[in-house]
LUMLO-736304 format. One record per residue (C-alpha): chain; x, y, z. Coordinates in steps of 0.1 Angstrom, whole numbers, plus 5000, padded with zeros to 4 digits. Last residue first. Example, Ala and Ser with C-alpha at 12.3 -4.5 7.8 and 13.67 -1.06 7.14 Angstrom:
# residues 2
unit  c1  c2  c3
A  5137  4989  5071
A  5123  4955  5078
END
This chain:
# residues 634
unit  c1  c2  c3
A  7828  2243  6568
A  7837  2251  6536
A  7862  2277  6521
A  7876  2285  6487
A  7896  2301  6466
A  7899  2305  6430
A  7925  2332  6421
A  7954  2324  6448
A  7980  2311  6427
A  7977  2272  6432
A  7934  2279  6425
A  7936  2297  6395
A  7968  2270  6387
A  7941  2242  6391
A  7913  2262  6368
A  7935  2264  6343
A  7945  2231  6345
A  7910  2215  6346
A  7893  2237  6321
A  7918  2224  6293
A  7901  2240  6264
A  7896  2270  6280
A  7871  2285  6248
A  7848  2306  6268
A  7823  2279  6269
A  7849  2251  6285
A  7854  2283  6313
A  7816  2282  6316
A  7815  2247  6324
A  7845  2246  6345
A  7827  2271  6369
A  7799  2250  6367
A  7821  2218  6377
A  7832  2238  6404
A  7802  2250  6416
A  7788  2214  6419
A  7822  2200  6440
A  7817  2232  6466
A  7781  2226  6469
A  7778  2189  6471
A  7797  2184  6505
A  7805  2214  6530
A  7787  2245  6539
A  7795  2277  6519
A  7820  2299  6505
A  7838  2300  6470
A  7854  2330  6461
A  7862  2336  6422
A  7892  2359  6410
A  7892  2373  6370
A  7923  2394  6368
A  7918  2426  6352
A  7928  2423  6306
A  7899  2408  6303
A  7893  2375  6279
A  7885  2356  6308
A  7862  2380  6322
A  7844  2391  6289
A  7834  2353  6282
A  7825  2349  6320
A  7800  2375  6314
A  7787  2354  6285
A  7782  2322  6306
A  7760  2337  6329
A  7733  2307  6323
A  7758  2282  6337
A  7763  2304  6368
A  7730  2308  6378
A  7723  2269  6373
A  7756  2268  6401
A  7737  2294  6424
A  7708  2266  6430
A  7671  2269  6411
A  7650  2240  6411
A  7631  2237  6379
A  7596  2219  6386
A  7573  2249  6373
A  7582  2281  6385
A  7603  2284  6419
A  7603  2296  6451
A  7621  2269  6466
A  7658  2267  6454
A  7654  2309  6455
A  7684  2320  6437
A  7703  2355  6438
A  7723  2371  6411
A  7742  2403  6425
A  7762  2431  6403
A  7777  2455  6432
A  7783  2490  6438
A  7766  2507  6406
A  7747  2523  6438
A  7713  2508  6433
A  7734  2475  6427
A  7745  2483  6465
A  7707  2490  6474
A  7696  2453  6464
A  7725  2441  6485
A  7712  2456  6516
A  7679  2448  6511
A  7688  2414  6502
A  7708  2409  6536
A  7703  2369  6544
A  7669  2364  6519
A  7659  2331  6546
A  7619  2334  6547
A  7604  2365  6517
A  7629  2351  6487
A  7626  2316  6502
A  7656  2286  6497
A  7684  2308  6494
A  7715  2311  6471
A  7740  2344  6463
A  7759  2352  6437
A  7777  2380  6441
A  7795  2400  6410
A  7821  2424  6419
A  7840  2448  6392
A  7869  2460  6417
A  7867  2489  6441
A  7841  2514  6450
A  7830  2495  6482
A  7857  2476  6494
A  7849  2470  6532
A  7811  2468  6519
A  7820  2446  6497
A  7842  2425  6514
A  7824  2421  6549
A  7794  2415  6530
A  7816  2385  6513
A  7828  2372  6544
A  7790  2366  6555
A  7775  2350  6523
A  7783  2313  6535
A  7749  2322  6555
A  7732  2307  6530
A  7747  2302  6493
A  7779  2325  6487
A  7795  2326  6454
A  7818  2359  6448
A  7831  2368  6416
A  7855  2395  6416
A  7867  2408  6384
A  7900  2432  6391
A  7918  2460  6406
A  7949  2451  6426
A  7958  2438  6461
A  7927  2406  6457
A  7911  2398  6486
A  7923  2366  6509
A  7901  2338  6519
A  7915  2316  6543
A  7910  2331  6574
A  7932  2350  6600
A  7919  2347  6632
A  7902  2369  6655
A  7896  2366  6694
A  7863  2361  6715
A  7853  2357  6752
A  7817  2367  6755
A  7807  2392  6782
A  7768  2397  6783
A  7749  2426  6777
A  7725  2415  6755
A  7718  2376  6769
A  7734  2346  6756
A  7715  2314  6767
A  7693  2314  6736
A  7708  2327  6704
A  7746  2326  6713
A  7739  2292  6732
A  7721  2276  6702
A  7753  2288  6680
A  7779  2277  6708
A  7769  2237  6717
A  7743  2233  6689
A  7715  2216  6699
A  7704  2181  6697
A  7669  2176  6704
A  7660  2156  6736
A  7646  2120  6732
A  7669  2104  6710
A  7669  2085  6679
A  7683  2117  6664
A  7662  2156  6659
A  7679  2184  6647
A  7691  2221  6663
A  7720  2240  6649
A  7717  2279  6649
A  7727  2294  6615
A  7751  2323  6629
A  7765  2352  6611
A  7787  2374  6625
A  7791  2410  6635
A  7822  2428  6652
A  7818  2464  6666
A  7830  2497  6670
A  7855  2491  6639
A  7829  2495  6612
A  7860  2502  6588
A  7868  2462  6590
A  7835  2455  6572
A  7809  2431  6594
A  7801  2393  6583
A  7834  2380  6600
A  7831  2343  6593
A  7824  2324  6625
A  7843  2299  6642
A  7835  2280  6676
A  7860  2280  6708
A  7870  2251  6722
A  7855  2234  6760
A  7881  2211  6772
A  7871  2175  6770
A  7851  2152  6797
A  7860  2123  6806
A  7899  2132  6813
A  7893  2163  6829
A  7865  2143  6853
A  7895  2121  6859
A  7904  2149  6885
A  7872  2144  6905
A  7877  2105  6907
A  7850  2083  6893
A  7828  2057  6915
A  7797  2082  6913
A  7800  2081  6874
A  7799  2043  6876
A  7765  2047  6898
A  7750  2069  6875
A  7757  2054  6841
A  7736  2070  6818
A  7735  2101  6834
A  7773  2095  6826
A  7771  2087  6791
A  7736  2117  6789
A  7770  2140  6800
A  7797  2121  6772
A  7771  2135  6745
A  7753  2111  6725
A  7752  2123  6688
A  7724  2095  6679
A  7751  2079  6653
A  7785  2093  6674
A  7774  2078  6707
A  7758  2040  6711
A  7759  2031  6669
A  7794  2046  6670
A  7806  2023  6703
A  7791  1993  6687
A  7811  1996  6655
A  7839  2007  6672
A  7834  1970  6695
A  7856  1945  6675
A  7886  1956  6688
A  7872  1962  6722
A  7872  1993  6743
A  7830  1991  6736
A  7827  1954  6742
A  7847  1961  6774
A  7822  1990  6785
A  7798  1965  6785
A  7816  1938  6805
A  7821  1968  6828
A  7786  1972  6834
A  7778  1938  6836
A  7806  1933  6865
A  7793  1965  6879
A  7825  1984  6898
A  7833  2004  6869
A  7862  2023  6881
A  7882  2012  6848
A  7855  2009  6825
A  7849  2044  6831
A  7883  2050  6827
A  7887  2029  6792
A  7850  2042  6780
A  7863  2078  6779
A  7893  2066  6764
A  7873  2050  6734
A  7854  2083  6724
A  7829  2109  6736
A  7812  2135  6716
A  7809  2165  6738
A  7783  2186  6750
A  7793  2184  6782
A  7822  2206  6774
A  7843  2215  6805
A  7860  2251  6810
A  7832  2279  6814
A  7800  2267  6833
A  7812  2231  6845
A  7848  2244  6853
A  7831  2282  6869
A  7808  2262  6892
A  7835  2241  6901
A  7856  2269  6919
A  7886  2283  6905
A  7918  2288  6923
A  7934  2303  6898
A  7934  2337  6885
A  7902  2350  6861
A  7879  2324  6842
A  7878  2338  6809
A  7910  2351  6810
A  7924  2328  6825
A  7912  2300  6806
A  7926  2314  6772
A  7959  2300  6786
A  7954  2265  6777
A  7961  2244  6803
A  7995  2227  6798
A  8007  2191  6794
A  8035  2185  6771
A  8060  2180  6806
A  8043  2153  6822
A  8063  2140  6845
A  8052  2174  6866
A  8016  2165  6864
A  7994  2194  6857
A  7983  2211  6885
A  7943  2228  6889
A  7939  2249  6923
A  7909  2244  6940
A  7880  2267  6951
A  7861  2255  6983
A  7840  2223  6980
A  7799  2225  6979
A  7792  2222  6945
A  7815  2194  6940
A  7800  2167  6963
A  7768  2171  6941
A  7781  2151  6913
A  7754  2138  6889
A  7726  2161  6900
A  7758  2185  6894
A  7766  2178  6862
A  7723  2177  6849
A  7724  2211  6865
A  7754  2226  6843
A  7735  2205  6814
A  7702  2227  6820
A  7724  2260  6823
A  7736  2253  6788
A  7776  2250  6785
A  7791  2288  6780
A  7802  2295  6743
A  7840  2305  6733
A  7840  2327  6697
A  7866  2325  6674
A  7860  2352  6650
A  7873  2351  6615
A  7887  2367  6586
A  7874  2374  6551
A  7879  2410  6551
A  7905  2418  6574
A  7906  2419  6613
A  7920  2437  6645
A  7907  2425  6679
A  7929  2453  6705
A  7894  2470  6714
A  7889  2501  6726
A  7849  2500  6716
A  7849  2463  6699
A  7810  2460  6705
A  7795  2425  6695
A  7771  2414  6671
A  7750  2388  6663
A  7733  2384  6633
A  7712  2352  6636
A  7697  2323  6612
A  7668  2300  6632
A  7660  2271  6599
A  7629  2262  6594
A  7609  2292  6586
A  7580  2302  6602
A  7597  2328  6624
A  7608  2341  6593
A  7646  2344  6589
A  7672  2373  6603
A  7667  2369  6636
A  7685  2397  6657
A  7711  2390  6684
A  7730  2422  6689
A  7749  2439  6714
A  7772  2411  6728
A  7797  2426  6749
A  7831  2414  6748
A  7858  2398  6765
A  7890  2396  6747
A  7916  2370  6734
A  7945  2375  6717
A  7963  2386  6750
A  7970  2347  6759
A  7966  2346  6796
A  7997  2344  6815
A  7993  2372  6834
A  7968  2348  6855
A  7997  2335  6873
A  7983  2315  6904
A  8000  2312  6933
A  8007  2277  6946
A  7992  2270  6980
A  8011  2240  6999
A  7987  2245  7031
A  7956  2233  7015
A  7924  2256  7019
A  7927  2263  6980
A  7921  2232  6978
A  7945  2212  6955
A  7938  2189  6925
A  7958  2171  6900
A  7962  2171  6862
A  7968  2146  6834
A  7952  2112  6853
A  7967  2084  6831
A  7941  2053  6835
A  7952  2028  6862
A  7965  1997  6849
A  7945  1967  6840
A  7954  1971  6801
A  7991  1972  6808
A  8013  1985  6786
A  8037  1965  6764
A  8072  1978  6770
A  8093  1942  6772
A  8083  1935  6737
A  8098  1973  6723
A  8072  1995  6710
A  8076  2004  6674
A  8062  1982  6656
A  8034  1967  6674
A  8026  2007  6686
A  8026  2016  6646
A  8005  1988  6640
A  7979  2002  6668
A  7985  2033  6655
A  7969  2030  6625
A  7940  2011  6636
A  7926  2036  6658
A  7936  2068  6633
A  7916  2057  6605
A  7880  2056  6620
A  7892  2078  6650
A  7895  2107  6627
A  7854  2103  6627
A  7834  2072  6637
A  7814  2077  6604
A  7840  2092  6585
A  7832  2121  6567
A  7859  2138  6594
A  7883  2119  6574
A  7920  2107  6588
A  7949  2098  6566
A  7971  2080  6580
A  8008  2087  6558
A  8025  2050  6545
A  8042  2034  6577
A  8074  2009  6563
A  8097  2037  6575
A  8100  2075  6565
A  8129  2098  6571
A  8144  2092  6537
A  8147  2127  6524
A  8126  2119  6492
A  8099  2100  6515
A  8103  2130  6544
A  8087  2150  6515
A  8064  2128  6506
A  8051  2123  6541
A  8046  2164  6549
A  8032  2169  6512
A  8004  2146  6526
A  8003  2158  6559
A  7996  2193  6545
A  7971  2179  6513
A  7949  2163  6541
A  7920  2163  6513
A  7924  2197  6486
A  7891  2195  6473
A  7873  2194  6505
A  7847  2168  6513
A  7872  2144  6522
A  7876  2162  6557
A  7912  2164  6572
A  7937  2157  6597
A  7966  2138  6587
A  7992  2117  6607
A  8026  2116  6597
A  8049  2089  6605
A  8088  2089  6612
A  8120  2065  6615
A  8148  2078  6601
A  8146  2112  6616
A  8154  2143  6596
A  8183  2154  6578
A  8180  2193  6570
A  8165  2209  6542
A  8189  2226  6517
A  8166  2225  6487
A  8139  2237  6510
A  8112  2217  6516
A  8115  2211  6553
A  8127  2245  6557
A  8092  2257  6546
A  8076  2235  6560
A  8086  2240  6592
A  8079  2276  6587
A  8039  2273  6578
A  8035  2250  6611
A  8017  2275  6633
A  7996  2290  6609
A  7982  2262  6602
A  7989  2244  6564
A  7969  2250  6533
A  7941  2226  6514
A  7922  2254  6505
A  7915  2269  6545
A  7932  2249  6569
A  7946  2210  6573
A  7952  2192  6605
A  7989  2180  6611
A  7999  2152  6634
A  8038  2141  6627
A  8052  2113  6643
A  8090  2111  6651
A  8110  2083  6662
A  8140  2102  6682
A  8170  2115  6660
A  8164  2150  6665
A  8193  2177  6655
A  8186  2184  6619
A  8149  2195  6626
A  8141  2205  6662
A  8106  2208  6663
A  8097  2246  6675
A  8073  2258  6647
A  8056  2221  6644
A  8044  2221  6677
A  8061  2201  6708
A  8054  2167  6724
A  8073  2140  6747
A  8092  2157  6766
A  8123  2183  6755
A  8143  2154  6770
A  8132  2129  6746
A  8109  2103  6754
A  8110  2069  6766
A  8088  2040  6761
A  8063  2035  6791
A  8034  2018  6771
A  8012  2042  6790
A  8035  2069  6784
A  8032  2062  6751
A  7994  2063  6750
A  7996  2096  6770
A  8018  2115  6738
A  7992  2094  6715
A  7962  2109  6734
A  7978  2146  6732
A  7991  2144  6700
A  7951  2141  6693
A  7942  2168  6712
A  7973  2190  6694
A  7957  2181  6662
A  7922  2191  6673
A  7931  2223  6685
A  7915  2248  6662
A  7950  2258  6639
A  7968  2230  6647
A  8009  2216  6637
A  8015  2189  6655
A  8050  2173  6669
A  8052  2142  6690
A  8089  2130  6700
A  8094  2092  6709
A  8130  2079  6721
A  8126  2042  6724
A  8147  2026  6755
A  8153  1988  6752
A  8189  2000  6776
A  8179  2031  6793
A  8199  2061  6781
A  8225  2076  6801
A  8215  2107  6819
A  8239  2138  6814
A  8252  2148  6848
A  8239  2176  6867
A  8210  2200  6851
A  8192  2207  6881
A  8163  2222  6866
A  8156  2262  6874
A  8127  2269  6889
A  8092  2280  6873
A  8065  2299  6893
A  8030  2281  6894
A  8008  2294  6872
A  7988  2261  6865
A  8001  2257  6830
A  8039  2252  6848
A  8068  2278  6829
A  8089  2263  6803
A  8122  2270  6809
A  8138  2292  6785
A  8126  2309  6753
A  8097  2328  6754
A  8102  2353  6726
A  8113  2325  6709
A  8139  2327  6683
A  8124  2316  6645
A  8149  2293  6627
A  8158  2310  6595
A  8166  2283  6563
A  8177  2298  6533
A  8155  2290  6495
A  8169  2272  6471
A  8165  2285  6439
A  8143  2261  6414
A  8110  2271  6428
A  8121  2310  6418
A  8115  2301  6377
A  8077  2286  6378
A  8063  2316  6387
A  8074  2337  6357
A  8064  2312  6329
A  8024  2306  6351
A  8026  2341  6355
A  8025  2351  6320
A  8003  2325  6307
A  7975  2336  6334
A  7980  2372  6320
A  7968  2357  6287
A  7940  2342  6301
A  7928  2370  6322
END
């Protein structure tokens, strides 16, 4: 292995120096943009050019996502502009990454990217980056910040948005605004950096005679019409994304002891003439329902609603970003829908809510002590407050409301969609083999933990899939690529997978049973409470399949604790042999965020240091560049 790591690193190095051409992708949808509500498109009337405004500010948002929470957050600072009512381009004010216009855009530009798998861009934004680094790169706007989405607990920390701001540094597209990097380790979350960073980029940007007006009514996205209404608009459900499917769950076994702390499920779903096609080491995106006892608690809150006839849901025209996403139809069906389907389906009332939420409620607040409070929470001074109130005892924006009864009873029914977010789909390692294409099986550790607060806080789709979903039931689900990718050619595969971050890797060896010389290590706390598949494993080393080290934390002798890093410090000969190979050596990395990842790693370097890699951090840095260390958290 460490030869044929020399070779690569002299032939790899070589093709970064030729520049590379530039293909802009053609839409398949390319034309007018049709309305999110289904409503058939027209034709603008494209008459005379319009002259801009004088004290105009052209302002283009583009995000690259993989889960949604960069085009959320484009959202709010696409609505905070119109707010300050600075202009926008005439494509509107947002796009993603795969569709920005680079070379022929000279609107201020700010960049939201979240970060996937080790470090690596979405999907969605993989092409913009690669003409934005090409040796023949376009210009790009003078004036641009980039906005990072990440979690410090990874190893590679916002590395997309960083790349992103150096880049536009060499190409000089970047002004006095350094790159916001937000953590999810954060206490208040990506609102911890984001806040502050763009209130100076609003005090820079934002002409004098623009500044918004804090008394003014809060942006209302979407608005409402009976079905009953004259001025029907046919719904479109065609327009549902086809990557998503209903399925049947067949499955929900517990796989720990009913003594046992933690609930851990198998759940699985049948894929019988199914379109869902996967890899090893791919994902399911899974959408939950909202708990029938928070579907009540809505409608204690708002009665009215049960009662009124289906309704149509229309974005507002001005607002040409704004678009429902079209997963809804096919978990809700054709528009109209009625409320029971929003608060069951669409809505999540489980929910974390944030400053804006405040801002409208404080807005129809009618209580002068109630909206003093909800000042001191919209504040400057008042994110401490805020966290202490919601994100410390995980408040969700439903107990807000309950909360607040009589303010909740003052709000609009289409400022309900700006209270309360849309529900997202939850993702799951594919714990199931590709071959075993009847059926899809995951592996869920169900969330449930105590705060300052009365109720328990329960996980919005892993308690639902355990305890709401019954066998039977239609789930909405589609597949996405993951991070982790198996190796093409024959070679050492060391897999390290405490709790249920062992999924991908059933899917792999049982996917590629026969193949490469695989080595699981596996960590639990209880041989006989949380052993995730040990029978199954224990007959795959009966079959020469599979060389597998467990560790039981808690069943141990004396006072040594026993993690899968002390396992791999103790099986520093094997790693010897692997290095010295002439196969590949590849090591997988899956698990739940924070020490884990950071501990194997220094083991790994460990027995690299034993095996005579002097410079343990290098090597294991270009394992990791060229695919042979990889790894995923969540």
């Amino acid at each position: 292995m460490l030869s044929r790591i020399l070779i690569l690193k002299m032939d790899i190095r070589l093709p970064k120096l030729l520049p590379r051409p530039i293909k802009r992708r053609e839409r398949a949808d390319a034309g007018p943009p049709k309305p999110a509500d289904g409503s058939p498109s027209t034709p603008k009337d494209e008459g005379p050019s319009k002259q801009k405004e004088p004290g105009r500010v052209d302002i283009l948002i583009a995000y690259g996502t993989t889960t949604g929470t960069a085009r959320d957050v484009a959202d709010r600072i696409a609505r905070e502009a119109y707010n300050y009512k600075i202009g926008c381009v005439d494509e509107g004010h947002l796009c993603g990454l795969f569709e920005y216009p680079l070379g022929g855009n000279n609107a201020k530009t700010i960049f939201v990217i979240s970060t996937t798998g080790q470090g690596e861009f979405p999907d969605d934004s993989r092409e913009f980056w690669s003409e934005l680094s090409a040796n023949t790169a376009p210009e790009v706007p003078i004036h641009s910040a980039v906005i990072g989405l990440g979690d410090s607990s990874y190893e590679m920390f916002n590395y997309p948005a960083k790349k992103i701001h150096r880049r536009l540094k060499q190409l000089g597209g970047i002004g006095k605004f350094e790159a916001c990097l937000c953590d999810d380790q954060h206490d208040l979350g990506y609102i911890g950096a984001l806040n502050p960073f763009l209130g100076r980029l609003w005090e820079d940007w934002v002409p004098k005679t623009c500044k918004a007006n804090p008394d003014a009514v809060p942006l209302a996205r979407y608005t409402l019409l009976s079905s009953n209404s004259e001025n029907v608009i046919p719904s479109q459900p065609d327009q549902m994304c086809d990557k998503l499917e209903l399925r049947k769950m067949i499955r929900n076994e517990r796989l720990t002891a009913e003594d046992h702390s933690q609930d851990t499920r198998l759940i699985a779903f049948e894929t019988e003439a199914s379109n869902l096609r996967f890899r090893a080491g791919d994902v399911a995106q899974v959408y939950p329902e909202n708990f029938p006892e928070n579907v009540k608690g809505f409608f204690d809150l708002f009665p009215q609603l049960k009662d009124q006839p289906p309704f149509f849901l229309i974005s507002d025209p001005d607002m040409q970003w704004i678009n429902l996403p079209p997963e809804f139809y096919r978990l809700c069906g054709a528009q109209p829908w009625t409320w029971e389907e929003v608060a069951l389906k669409l809505l999540n009332f489980q929910s974390i809510p944030g400053v804006y939420a405040f801002e409208i409620l404080r807005h129809f607040a009618n209580d002068p002590l109630i909206k003093e409070k909800f000042d001191d929470y919209c504040g400057p001074g008042g994110l401490e407050e805020l966290y202490n109130y919601t994100s410390r005892p995980r408040r969700t924006i439903l107990e807000v409301l309950l909360d607040f009864p009589s303010t909740a009873a003052l709000v609009p029914a289409n400022y309900l969609f700006e209270l309360i977010p849309f529900m997202r789909p939850r993702a799951f390692s594919i714990a199931s083999p590709p071959k075993e294409n009847h059926h899809i099986e995951i592996l869920v550790a169900v969330v449930q933990y105590k705060t300052n607060l009365k109720t328990d806080r329960k996980g919005t789709c892993s308690y639902w899939l355990a305890n709401y979903c019954p066998i039977g039931k239609e789930v909405g689900i589609f597949i996405d690529k993951g991070s982790m990718r198996p190796p093409t050619e024959n070679a050492h595969v060391v897999m390290i997978g405490p709790g249920t971050g062992v999924a991908p890797f059933r899917s792999m060896i049982k996917q590629h049973a026969g193949e490469w010389d695989k080595h699981l290590f596996f960590g639990c706390r209880n041989k006989n409470k949380d052993f995730y598949f040990g029978e199954e494993f224990s007959q795959m080393v009966g079959r020469n399949e599979l060389t597998f080290y467990p560790a039981f934390s808690r069943d141990r002798i004396g006072r040594k604790v026993n993690y899968v890093q002390d396992l791999l410090v103790k099986e520093d000969i094997l790693f010897n042999r692997m290095v010295y190979d002439n196969l590949p050596l590849y090591i997988y990395v899956c698990g739940r965020a924070g020490a884990m990842p950071k501990d194997v790693r220094s083991a790994v370097k460990n027995v690299l240091l034993h095996a005579g890699v002097f410079d343990t951090e290098e090597f294991l840095q270009y394992m990791i560049e060229n695919g042979y260390y990889q790894t995923e958290t969540y």
